[in-house]
LUMLUMTOR-330013 format. One record per residue (C-alpha): chain; x, y, z; residue number from 1; residue in one letter. Coordinates in steps of 0.25 Angstrom, whole numbers, plus 5000, padded with zeros to 4 digits. Layout:
! LUMLUMTOR-330013
<pt "A" <X Y Z> NUM "A"> ...
END
This chain:
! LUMLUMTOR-330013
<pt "A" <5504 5383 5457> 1 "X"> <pt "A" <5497 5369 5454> 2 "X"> <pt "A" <5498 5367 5470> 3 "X"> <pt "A" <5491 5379 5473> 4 "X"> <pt "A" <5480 5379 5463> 5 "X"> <pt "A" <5477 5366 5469> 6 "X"> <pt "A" <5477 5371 5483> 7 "X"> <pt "A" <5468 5384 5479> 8 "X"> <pt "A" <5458 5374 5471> 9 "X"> <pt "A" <5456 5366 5484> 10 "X"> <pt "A" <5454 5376 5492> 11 "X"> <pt "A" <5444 5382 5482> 12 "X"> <pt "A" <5436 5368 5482> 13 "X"> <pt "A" <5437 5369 5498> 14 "X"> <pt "A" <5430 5383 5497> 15 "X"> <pt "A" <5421 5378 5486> 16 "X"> <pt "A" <5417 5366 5495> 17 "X"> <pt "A" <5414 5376 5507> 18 "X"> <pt "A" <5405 5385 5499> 19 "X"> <pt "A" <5396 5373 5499> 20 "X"> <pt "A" <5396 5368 5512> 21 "X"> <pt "A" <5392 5384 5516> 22 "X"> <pt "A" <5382 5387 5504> 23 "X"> <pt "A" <5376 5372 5508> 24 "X"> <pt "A" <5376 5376 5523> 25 "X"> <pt "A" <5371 5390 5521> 26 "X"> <pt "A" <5359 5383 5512> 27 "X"> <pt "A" <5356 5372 5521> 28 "X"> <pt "A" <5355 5382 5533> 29 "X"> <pt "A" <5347 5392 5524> 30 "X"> <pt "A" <5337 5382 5519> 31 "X"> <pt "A" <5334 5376 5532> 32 "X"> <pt "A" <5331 5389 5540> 33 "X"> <pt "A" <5321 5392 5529> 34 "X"> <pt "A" <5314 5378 5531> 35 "X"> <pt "A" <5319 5374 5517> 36 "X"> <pt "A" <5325 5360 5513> 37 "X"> <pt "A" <5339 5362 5516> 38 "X"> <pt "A" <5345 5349 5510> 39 "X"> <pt "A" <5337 5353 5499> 40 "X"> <pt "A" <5341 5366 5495> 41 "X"> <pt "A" <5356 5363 5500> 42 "X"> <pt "A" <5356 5354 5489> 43 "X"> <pt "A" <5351 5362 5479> 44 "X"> <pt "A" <5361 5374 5483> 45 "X"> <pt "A" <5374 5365 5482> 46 "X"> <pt "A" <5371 5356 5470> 47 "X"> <pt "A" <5366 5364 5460> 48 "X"> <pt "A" <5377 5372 5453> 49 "X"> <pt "A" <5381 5384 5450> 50 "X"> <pt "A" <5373 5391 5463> 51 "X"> <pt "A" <5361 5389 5455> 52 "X"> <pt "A" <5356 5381 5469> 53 "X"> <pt "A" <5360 5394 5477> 54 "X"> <pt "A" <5353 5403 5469> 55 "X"> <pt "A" <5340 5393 5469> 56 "X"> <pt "A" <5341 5392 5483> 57 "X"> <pt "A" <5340 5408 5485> 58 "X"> <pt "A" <5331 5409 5475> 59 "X"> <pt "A" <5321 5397 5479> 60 "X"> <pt "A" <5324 5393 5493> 61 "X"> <pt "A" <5329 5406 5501> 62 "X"> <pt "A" <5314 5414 5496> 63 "X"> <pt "A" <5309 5404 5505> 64 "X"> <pt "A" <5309 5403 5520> 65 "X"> <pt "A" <5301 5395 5530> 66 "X"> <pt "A" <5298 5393 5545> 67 "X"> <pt "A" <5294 5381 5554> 68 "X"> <pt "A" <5281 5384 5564> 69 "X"> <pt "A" <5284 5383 5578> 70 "X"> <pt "A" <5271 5374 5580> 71 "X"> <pt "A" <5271 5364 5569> 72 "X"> <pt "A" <5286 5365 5561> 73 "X"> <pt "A" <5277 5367 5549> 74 "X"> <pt "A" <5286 5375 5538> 75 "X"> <pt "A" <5279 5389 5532> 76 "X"> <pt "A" <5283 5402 5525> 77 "X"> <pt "A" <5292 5411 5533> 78 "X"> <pt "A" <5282 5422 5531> 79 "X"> <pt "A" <5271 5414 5536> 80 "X"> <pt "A" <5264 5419 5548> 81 "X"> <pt "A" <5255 5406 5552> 82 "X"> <pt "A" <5259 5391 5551> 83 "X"> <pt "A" <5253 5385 5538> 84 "X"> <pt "A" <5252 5372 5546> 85 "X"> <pt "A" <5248 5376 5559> 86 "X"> <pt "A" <5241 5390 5559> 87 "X"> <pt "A" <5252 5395 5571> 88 "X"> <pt "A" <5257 5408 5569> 89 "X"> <pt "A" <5270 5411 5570> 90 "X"> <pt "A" <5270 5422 5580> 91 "X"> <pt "A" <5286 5425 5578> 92 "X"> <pt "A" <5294 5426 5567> 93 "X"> <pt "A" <5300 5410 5565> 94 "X"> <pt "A" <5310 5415 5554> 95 "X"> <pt "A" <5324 5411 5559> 96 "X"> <pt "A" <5331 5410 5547> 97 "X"> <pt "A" <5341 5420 5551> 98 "X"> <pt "A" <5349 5427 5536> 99 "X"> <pt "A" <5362 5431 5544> 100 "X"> <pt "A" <5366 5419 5542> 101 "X"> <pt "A" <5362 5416 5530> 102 "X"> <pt "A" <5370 5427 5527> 103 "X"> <pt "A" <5381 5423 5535> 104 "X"> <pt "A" <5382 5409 5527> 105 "X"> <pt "A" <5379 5418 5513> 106 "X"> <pt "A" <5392 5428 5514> 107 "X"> <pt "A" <5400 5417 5517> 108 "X"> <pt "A" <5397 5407 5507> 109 "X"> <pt "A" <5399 5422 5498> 110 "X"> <pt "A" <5413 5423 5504> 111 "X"> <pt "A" <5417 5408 5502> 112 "X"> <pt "A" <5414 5407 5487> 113 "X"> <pt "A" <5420 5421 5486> 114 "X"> <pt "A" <5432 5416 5491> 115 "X"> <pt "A" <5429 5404 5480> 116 "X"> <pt "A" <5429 5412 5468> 117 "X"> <pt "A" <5442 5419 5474> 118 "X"> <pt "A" <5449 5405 5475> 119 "X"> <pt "A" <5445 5401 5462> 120 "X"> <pt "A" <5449 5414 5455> 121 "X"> <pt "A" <5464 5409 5462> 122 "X"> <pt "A" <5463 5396 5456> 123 "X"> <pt "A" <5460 5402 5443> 124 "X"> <pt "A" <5471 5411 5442> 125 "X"> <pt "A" <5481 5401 5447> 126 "X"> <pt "A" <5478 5392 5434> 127 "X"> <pt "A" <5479 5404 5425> 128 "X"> <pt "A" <5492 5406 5431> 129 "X"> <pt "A" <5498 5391 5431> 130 "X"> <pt "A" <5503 5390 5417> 131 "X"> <pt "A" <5505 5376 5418> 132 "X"> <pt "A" <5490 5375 5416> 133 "X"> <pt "A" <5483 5378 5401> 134 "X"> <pt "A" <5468 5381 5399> 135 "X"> <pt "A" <5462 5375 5387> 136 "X"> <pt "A" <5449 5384 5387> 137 "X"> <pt "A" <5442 5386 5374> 138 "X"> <pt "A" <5430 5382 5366> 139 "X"> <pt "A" <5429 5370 5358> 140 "X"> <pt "A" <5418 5367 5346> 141 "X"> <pt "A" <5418 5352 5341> 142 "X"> <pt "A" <5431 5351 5349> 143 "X"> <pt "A" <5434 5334 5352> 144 "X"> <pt "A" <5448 5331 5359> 145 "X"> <pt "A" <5452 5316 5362> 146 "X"> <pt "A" <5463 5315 5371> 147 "X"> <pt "A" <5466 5300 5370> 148 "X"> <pt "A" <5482 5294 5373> 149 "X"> <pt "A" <5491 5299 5363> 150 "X"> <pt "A" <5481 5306 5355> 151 "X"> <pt "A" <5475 5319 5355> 152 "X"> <pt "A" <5463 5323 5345> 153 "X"> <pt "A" <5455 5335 5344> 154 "X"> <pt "A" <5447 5340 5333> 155 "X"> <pt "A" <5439 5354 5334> 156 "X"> <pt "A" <5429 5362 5328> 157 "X"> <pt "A" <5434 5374 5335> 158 "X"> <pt "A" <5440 5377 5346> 159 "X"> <pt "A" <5446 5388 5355> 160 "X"> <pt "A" <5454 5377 5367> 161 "X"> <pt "A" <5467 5372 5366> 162 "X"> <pt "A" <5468 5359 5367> 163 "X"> <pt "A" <5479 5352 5374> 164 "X"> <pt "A" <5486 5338 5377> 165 "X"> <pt "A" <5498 5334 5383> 166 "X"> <pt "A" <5507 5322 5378> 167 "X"> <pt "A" <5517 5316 5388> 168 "X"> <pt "A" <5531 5312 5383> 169 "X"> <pt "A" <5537 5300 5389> 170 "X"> <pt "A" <5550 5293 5387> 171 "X"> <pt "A" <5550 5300 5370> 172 "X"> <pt "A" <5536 5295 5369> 173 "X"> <pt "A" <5527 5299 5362> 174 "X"> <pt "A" <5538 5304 5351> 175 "X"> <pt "A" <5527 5310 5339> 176 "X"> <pt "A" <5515 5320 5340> 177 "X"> <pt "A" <5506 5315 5328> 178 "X"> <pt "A" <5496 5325 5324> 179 "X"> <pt "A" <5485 5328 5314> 180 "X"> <pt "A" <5478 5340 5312> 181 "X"> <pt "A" <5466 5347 5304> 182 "X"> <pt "A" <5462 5362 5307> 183 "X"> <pt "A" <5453 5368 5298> 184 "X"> <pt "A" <5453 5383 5302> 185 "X"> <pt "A" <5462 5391 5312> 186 "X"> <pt "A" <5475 5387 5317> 187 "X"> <pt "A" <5480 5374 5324> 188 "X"> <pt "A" <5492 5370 5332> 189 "X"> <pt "A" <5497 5361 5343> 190 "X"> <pt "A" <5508 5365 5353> 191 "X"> <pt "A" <5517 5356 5360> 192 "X"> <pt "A" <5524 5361 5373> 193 "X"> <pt "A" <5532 5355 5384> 194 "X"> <pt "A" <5540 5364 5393> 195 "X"> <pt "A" <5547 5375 5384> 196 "X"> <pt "A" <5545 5364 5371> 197 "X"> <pt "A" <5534 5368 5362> 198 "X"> <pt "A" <5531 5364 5348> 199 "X"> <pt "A" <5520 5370 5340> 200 "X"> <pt "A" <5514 5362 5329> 201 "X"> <pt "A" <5503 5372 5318> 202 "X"> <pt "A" <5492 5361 5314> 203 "X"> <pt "A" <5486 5372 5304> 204 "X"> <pt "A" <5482 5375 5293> 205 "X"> <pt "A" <5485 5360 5288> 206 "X"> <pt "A" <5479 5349 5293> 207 "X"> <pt "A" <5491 5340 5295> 208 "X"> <pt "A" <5498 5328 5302> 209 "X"> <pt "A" <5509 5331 5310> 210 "X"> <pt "A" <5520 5323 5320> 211 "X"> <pt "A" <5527 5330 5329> 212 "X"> <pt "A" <5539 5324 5336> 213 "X"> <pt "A" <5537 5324 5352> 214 "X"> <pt "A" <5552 5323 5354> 215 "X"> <pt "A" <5554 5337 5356> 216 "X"> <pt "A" <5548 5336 5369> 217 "X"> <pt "A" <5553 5331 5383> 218 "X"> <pt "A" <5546 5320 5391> 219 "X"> <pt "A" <5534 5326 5398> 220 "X"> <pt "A" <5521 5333 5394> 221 "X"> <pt "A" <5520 5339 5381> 222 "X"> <pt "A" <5509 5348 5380> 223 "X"> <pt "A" <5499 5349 5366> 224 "X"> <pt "A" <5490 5360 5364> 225 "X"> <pt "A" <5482 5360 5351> 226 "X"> <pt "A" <5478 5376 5349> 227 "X"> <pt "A" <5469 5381 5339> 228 "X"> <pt "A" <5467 5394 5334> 229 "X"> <pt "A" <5454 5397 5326> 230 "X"> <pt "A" <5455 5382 5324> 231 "X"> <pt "A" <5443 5374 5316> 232 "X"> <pt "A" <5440 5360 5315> 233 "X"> <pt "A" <5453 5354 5320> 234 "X"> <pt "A" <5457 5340 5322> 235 "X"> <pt "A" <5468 5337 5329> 236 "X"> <pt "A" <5475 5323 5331> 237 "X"> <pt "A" <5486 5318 5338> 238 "X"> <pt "A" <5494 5306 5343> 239 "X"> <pt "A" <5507 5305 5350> 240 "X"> <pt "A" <5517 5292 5348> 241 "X"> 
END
């Protein structure tokens, strides 16, 4: 699984990465036909985010279009019918910005970045799937968390997350869990799991001190989850030795 969200991220970065290069050759080309700066407006369309360059760009940049006179290469309105410069009139139309293929580059850069979105929907559906990975979302007011060696320390005002830590068992060491805990409101408890094993410890309604004897668990990776349920000003510490 892990394998082949890899692969499907990569190949989204790969299509992510030629849905620049076509929207930055499409608005190089655009620009330059219409006598604008090209480097310029490039620019603009690729570095600021969320398509806000885009959307100037058609806004600003595509109400505009210019032509060069034949006698002097001076640069005027499309809709002009003499040179501003020069006086020459421009007898045929000079207009050669052609919108089929504008049109061309604009339905393909729609059909790469709907194949995006489709890639992406994968790669999202594949991490809810893979149960060996656990998402953390929630909301957080006054929330600290220092994860620091052996210790672990979090104190809330409120929160909807669950935190997590892992704690790595090596050769019987550490032996004891040592926490202490303050929950003022709602309910509080950590969870301890490795594999099948699991032990649940209720840090409410008491504020208490607690040690908790590792050996119950295997060398390897025990997982900590700290879970609060309406929980209000907590302060949670912990040390492993």
């Amino acid at each position: 699984m892990f394998m082949n969200m890899l692969i499907l991220f990569g190949i989204l970065i790969l299509f992510i990465g030629v849905i620049f290069i076509l929207l930055g050759t499409w608005t190089y080309k655009d620009a330059k036909k219409r006598n604008l700066d090209a480097g310029l407006w490039t620019t603009i369309v690729l570095l600021v985010p969320n398509l806000m360059g885009l959307i100037i760009y058609f806004l600003v940049a595509r109400r505009y279009e210019a032509i060069k006179c034949n006698k002097c290469s001076s640069t005027v309105p499309a809709s002009s019918h003499y040179c501003m410069n020069c006086g020459s009139e421009f007898k045929e139309d000079l207009r050669y910005y052609r919108e089929s293929s504008s049109k061309r580059l604009i339905i393909g850069f729609i059909i790469y970045f709907t194949i995006v979105i489709i890639i992406f929907m994968g790669f999202v559906i594949m991490l809810f799937r893979d149960d060996s990975l656990k998402f953390n979302g929630g909301i957080s007011i006054g929330s600290i968390e220092n994860n620091i060696g052996d210790k672990w320390n979090i104190s809330y005002i409120y929160s909807t997350k669950e935190f997590t830590r892992k704690i790595n068992i090596k050769d019987n060491s550490p032996k004891t869990l040592y926490i202490e805990s303050e929950c003022e409101e709602g309910e509080l408890s950590l969870k301890l799991i490795q594999g099948e094993i699991e032990k649940t410890i209720d840090l409410w309604p008491k504020n208490d001190s607690y040690e908790l004897d590792l050996s119950i668990f295997k060398e390897g990776k025990v997982q900590l989850y700290l879970i609060g349920n309406n929980a209000k000003n907590v302060k949670f510490e912990s040390y492993w030795e």
